[in-house]
C-alpha positions as CSV (number, residue, x, y, z in Angstrom):
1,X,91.0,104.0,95.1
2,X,89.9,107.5,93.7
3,X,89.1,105.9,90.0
4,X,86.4,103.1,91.8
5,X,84.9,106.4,93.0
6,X,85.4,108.7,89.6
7,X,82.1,106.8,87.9
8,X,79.8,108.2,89.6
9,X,78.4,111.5,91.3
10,X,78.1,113.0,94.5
11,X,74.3,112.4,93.9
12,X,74.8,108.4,93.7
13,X,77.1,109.0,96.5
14,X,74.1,110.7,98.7
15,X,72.2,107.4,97.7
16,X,74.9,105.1,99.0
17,X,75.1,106.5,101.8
18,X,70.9,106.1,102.9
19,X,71.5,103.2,101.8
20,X,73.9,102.3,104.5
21,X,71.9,104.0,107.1
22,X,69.2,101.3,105.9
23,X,71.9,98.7,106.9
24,X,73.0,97.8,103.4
25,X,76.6,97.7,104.5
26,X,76.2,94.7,106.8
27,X,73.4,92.6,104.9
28,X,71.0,92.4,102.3
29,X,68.5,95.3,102.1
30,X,65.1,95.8,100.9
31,X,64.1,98.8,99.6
32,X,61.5,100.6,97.2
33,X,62.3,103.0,94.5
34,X,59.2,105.0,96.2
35,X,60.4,104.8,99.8
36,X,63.9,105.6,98.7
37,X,62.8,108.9,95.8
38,X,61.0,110.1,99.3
39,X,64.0,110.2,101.7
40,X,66.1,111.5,98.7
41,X,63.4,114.0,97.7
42,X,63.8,113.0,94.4
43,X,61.2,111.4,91.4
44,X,61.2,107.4,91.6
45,X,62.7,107.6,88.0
46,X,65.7,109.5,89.5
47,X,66.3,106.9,92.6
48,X,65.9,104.3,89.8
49,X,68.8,106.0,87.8
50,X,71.3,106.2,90.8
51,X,71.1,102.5,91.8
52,X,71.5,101.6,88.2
53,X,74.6,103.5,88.3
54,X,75.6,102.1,91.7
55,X,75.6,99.2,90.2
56,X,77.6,99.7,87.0
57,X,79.9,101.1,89.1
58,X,80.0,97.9,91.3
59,X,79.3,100.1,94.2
60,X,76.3,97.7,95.2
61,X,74.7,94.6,94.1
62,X,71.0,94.1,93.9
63,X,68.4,91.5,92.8
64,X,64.6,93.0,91.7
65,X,62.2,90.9,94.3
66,X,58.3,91.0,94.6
67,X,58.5,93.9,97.5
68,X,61.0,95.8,96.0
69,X,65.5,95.6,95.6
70,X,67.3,93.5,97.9
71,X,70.6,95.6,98.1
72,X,74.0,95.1,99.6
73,X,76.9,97.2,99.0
74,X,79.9,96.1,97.6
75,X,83.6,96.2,99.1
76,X,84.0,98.9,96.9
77,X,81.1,100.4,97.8
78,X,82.3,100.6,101.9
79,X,85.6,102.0,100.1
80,X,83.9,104.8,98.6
81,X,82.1,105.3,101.9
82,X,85.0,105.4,103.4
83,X,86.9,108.0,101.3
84,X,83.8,110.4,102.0
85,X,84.5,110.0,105.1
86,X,88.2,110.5,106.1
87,X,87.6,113.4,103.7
88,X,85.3,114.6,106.1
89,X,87.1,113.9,109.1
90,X,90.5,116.0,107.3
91,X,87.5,119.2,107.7
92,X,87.2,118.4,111.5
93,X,90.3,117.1,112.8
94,X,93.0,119.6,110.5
95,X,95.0,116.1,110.5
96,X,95.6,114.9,106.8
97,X,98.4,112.6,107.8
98,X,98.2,108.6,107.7
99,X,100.3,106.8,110.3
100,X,100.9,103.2,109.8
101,X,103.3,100.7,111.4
102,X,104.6,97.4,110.3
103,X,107.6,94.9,109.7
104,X,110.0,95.5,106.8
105,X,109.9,92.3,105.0
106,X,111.6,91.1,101.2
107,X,109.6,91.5,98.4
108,X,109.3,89.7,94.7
109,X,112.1,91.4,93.0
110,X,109.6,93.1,90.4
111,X,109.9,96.3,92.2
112,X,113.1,96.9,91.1
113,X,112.3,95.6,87.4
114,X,109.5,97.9,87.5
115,X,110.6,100.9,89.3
116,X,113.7,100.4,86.5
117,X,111.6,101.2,83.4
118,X,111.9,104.1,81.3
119,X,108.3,105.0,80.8
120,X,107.9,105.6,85.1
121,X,111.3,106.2,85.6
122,X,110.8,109.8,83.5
123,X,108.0,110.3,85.3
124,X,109.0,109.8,88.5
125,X,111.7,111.9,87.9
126,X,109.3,114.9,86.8
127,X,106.5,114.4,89.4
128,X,108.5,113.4,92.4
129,X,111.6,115.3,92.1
130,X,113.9,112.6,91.7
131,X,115.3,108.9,90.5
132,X,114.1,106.2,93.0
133,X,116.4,103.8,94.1
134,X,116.2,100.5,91.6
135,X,113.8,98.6,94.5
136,X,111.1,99.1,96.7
137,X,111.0,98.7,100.4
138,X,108.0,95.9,101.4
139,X,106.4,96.6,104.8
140,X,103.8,94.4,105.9
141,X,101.4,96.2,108.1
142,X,99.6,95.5,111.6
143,X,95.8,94.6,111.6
144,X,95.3,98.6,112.8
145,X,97.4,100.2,110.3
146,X,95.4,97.7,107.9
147,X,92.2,99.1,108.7
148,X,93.8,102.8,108.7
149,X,95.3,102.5,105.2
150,X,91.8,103.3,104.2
151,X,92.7,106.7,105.2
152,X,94.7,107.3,102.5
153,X,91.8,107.3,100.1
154,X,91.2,110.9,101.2
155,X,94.9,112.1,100.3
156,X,95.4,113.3,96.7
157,X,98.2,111.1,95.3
158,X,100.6,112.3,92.9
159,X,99.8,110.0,89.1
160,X,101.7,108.1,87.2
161,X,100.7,107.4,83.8
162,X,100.3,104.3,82.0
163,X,102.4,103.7,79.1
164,X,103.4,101.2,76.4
165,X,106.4,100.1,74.1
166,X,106.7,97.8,71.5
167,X,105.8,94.4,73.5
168,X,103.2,95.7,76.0
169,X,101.1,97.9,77.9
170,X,102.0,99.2,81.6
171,X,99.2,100.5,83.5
172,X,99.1,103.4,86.0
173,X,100.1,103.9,89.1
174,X,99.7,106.5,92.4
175,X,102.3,107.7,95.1
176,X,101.6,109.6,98.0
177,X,104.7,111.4,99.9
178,X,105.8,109.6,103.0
179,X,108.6,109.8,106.1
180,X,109.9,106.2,107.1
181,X,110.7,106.5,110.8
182,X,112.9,103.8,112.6
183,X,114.8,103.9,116.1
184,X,115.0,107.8,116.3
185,X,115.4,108.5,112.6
186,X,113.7,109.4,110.0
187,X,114.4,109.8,106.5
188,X,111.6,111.9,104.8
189,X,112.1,112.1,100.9
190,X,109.9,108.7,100.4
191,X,106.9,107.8,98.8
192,X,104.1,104.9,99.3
193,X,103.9,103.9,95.4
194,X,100.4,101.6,94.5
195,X,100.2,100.3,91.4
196,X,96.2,100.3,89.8
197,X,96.5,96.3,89.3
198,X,99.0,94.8,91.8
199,X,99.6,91.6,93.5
200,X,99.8,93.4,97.0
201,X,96.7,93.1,99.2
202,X,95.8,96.2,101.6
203,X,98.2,94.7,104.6
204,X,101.4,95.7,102.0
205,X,102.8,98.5,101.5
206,X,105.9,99.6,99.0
207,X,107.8,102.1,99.4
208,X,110.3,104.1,97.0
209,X,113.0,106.6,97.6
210,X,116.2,108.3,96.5
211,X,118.7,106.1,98.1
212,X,118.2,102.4,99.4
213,X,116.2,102.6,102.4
214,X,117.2,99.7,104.4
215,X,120.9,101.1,104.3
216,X,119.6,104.6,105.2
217,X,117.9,103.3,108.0
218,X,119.5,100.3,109.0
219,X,116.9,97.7,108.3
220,X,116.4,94.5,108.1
221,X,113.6,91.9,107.4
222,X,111.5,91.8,111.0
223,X,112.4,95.4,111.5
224,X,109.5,98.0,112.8
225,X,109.0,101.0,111.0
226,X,106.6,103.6,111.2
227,X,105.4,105.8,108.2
228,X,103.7,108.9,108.3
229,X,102.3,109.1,105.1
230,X,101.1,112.8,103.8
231,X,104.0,114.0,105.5
């Protein structure tokens, strides 16, 4: 998400991406801080500075051999490529929307308990424009719409702060406006919430809303639904 990518520049991100081009995204990679100061036009001290910083940020891992740095670059380094370039492709194409598909399915119940508290409640209420429905509808998505979700990186989401009370601390969270389209209707007031820490992998979704989705829309565990996310 946008805060891997906040830590560093678009200077280390010019580095990343040479680095990729030198095939650090599908294996170890060995390069020189001369050979790599040269294609960045830069003083070996600076390309030593942005692969330090790469790797605080845990953008890539490295290990100092006799010839040089053997490099690969992290998951969340390809995640940070990635959000470089959907934004690009937003330029070119005019398209910011994400579609993905998927199957409604039931979640943990700690949407609702979480959705429910007063420190995200409020600010749902004064970012999004309304009071979500106590629960959150689960979609688990296809192996495309998987690989698509990456997409969203590029979208600005709207924030939700972290916040504590008297027993603990509740981190932050993002939501990006979304329609949820099933059988011919759509209902388009809904938002893809994602929590900073969460037990969801990338092939989950949750969803929030005004009203109860599955009654809006008729659905039920199994269902297909489609959601146009930026819309």
């Amino acid at each position: 998400m946008a805060e891997q990518v906040a830590s560093v520049g678009p200077a280390e991100l010019a580095t990343l991406k040479h680095l990729a081009l030198e095939g650090a995204l599908d294996a170890r990679t060995t390069v020189t801080c001369a050979a790599l100061a040269a294609r960045l036009d830069a003083s070996n001290q600076t390309a030593s500075r942005r692969l330090q910083r790469l790797e605080d940020a845990d953008l890539i891992d490295r290990e100092i051999v006799g010839d040089g740095q053997r490099i690969t670059i992290t998951e969340a380094g390809e995640r940070a490529l990635r959000r470089e370039y959907e934004l690009l492709r937003r330029v070119f194409e005019r398209d910011s929307a994400v579609t993905l598909t998927g199957v409604v399915t039931s979640g943990m119940g700690e949407g609702r308990h979480y959705i429910s508290l007063s420190g995200y409640k409020r600010q749902f209420i004064d970012r999004l424009g309304y009071e979500p429905f106590p629960g959150t509808l689960n979609v688990d998505l296809d192996d495309a719409s998987v690989e698509a979700r990456a997409r969203m990186d590029a979208l600005d989401p709207v924030r939700i702060d972290g916040w504590e009370d008297d027993e603990r601390t509740y981190g932050p969270a993002f939501c990006w406006p979304a329609t949820v389209e099933h059988d011919g209707q759509r209902y388009e007031e809904a938002h893809v919430v994602a929590p900073e820490r969460t037990h969801h992998g990338a092939d989950q979704l949750e969803l929030i809303a005004p009203d109860k989705l599955r009654e809006e829309l008729a659905l039920e565990d199994d269902t297909e639904v489609t959601v146009h996310v930026g819309e």
